[in-house]
N, C-alpha and C positions, 0 to 999 in steps of 0.2 A: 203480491210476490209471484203467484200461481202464475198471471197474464202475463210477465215479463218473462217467465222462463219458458215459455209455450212459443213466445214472438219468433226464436231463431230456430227452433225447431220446425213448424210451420215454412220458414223462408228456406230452410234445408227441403221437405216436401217437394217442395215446389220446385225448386232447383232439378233437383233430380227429377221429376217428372218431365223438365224440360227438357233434360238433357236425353234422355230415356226415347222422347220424340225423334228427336235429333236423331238418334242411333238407329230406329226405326224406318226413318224416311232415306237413309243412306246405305243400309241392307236393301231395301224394295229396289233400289236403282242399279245396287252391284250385283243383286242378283238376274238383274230382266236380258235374259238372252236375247231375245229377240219381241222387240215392242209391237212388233205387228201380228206376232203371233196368237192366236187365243188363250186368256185367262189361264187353262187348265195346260199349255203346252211344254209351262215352265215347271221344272221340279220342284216339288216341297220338303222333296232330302236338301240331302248335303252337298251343294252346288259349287263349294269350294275346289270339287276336282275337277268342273266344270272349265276347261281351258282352253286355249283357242280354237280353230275353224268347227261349227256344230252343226247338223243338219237336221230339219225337221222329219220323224218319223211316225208314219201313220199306225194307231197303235188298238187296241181295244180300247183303250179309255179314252182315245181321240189323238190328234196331235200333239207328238211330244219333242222338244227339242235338247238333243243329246250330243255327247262330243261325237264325232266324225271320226272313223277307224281307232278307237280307243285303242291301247297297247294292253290292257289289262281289263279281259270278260270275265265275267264269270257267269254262266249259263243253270238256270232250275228246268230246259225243256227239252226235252228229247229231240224233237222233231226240228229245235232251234240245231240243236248240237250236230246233227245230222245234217245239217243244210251249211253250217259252217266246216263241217269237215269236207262237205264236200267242193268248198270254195279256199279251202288251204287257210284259211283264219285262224292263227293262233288263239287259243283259250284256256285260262288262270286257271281254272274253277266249277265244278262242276259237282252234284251224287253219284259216288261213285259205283255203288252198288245198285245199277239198272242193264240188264240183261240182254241186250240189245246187239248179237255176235258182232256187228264191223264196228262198234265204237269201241270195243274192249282197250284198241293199242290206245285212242285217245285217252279214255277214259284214267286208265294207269300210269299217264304223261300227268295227269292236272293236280291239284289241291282237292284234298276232300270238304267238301263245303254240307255237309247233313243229306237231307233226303229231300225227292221232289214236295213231301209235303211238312218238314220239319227243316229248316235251315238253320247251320251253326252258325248265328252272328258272332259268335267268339274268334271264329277261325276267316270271315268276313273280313271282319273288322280291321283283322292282322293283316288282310292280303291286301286291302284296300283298291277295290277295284274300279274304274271308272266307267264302268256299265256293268249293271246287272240285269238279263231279260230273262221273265219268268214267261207263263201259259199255262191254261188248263188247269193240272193238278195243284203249280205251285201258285196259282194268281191269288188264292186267298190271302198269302202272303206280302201283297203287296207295300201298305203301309209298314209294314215292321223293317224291308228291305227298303225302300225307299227314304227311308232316315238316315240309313247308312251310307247310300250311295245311288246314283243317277239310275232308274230303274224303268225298265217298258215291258208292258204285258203285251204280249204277243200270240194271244189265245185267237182262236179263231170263231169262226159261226158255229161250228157242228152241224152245217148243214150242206157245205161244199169243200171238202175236205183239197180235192185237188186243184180248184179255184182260188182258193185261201191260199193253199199251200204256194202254188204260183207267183199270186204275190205276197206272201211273206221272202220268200225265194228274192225277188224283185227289190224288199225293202233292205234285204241284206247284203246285197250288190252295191247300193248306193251308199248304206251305211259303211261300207268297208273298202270301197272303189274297187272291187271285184266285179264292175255291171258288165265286161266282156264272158268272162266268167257263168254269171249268174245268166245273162242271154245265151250261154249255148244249151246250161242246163236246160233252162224252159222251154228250148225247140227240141230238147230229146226227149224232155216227156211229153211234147204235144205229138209229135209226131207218134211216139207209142202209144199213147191215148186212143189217138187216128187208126193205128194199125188193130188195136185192142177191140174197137168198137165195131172195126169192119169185122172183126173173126168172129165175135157175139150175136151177129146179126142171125137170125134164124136157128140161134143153139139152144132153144128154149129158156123156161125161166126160171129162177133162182131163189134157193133160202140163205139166210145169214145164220149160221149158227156159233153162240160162244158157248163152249165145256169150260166148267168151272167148278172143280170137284164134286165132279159126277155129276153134274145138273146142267142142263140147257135153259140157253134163252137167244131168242129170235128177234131179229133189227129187222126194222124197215126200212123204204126209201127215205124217212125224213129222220132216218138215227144217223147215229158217229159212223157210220157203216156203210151208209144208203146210196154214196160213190158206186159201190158196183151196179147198183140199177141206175139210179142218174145218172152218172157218166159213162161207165163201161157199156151201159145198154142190156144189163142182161133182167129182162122183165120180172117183179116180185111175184112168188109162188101166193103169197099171202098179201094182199094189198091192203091189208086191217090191223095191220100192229102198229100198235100206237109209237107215239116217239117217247122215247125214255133213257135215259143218258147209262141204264144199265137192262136195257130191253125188256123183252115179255118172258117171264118162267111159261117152258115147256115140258111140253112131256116126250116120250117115246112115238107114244101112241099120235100124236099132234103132227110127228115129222112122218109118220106112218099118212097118216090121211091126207094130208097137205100133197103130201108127191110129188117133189121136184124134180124139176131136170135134170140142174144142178144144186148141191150143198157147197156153202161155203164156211169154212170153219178158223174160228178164232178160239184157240187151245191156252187160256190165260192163265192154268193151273202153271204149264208149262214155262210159260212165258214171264211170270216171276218166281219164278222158280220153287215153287211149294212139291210135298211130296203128293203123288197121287197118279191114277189110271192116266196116261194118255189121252189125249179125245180120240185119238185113232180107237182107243180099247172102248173108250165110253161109246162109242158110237158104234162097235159091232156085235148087235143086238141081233133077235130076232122079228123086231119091229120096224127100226131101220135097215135091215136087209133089206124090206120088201118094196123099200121104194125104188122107183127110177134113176135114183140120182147112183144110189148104191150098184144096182147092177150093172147100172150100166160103166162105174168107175169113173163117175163123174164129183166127185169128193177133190174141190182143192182145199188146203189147208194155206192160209196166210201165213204171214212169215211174222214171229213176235213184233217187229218193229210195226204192224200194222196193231198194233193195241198199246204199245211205247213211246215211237216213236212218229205216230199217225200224222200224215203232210208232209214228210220231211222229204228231201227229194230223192234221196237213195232207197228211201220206205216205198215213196210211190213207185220208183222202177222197180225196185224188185217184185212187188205182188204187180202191176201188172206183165212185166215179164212173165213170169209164171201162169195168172190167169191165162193171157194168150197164148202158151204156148199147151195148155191143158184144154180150151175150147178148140185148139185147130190137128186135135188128133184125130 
């Protein structure tokens, strides 16, 4: 009696596992954007808002292929958000509490979507976006965004911030049919690059320094930072700090012996807004008086967007504006 009641169960089994195939092999086929493209190009979100014309974008995690001028972004990166506002790209979605003075009016247009390093999929999910691009702070994030919705990392090396940033600049053009656009940006920062690096020439050499309640630390050329010596040109004071994605703890006495020409400062107490001294305050010692860099008024301070919004195209004009217009006094 047992084997005869097991028989149709068993042929139910089986059925469904067949059919189970079926549904299998007919998902891989609706979902293949593009058959030539590699293995990892295709999304492993939710490809259903994937719709007509798509373009392949080059990404940190390799080539990805995504819709073509989506109608609904939502952005986790500063340096993205900066690069589209400065290309007129409407965008959904965005954290909206990051400190960054010319994205304010954007920023108070969008949806609040969490923070660069915690995102509200509740409030996601509502807005349903057909591209999410994270970087940097938010990339750890990837998988849990990627489920949601078509998603590209867009972090870059941390070792050529204006390179990178160039073409990321370059990759948002095409993705948004902005490339008129996006090619005039990249001839006004090359040419200010151009003009920045003539005015460095012969201005001596430089430190990086970030204040960060009350405490310094010093970048090298191969940090998040190291743009001002590699591409501005202006030679490191210290050519022995290691690379460190939160620099080397200094002291007083360190920016005292070292003796720069020039100081360059990143004030990040500042910059997300915590309370506390200034770097202007933290840095007017009697240690640092005594250097070159101080007497002589040779102290530029970055603008927050160069520790926020780092690459982005209106981040890199302004601090090289500013540096060069501070080497050519």
């Amino acid at each position: 009696m047992l084997k005869l009641c097991c028989k149709p169960l068993v042929l139910s089994v089986l059925a469904l596992s067949l059919l189970s195939a079926c549904g299998e092999k007919k998902g891989d086929n609706s979902n293949a954007v593009n058959a030539s493209a590699p293995a990892h190009a295709t999304h492993s979100a939710s490809t259903d808002v994937v719709n007509g014309p798509t373009i392949t974008i080059n990404t940190a995690r390799g080539p990805m292929v995504v819709p073509q001028n989506p109608a609904k972004v939502v952005v986790f990166d500063m340096a993205t958000l900066d690069d589209l506002q400065a290309l007129q790209v409407p965008v959904s979605g965005a954290p909206q509490k990051v400190l960054v003075p010319y994205l304010q009016d954007t920023l108070k247009s969008v949806s609040n979507v969490g923070t660069l390093f915690e995102p509200d999929l509740e409030a996601l999910n509502a807005l349903k976006p057909q591209l999410v691009i994270i970087a940097g702070r938010s990339a750890p994030k990837y998988d849990e965004l990627s489920a949601l919705a078509p998603t590209i990392d867009m972090s870059d090396s941390g070792q050529d911030l204006i390179g990178d940033g160039l073409k990321r600049l370059d990759s948002y053009g095409k993705l948004f049919k902005k490339e008129s656009a996006a090619q005039k940006l990249r001839e006004d920062i090359q040419n200010l690059l151009s003009e920045t690096q003539q005015t460095a020439k012969g201005k001596g050499n430089g430190l990086i320094l970030m204040v960060n309640a009350g405490k310094l630390s010093a970048f090298g050329s191969a940090s998040r930072f190291g743009w001002i010596h590699t591409q501005v040109g202006i030679p490191a004071a210290d050519s022995h700090i290691p690379a460190s994605p939160h620099g080397q703890s200094v002291s007083f006495e360190y920016v005292q012996k070292t003796d720069p020409d020039w100081i360059f400062v990143i004030d990040r107490t500042a910059a997300i807004g915590e309370e506390g001294k200034t770097a202007q305050a933290v840095l007017d010692n009697d240690l640092v008086r005594q250097s070159k860099a101080w007497k002589k008024g040779h102290i530029i301070y970055l603008s927050s967007a160069a520790y926020l919004a780092a690459g982005g195209v209106q981040q890199i004009k302004t601090d090289l504006t500013n540096i060069k217009a501070a080497l050519a006094k």
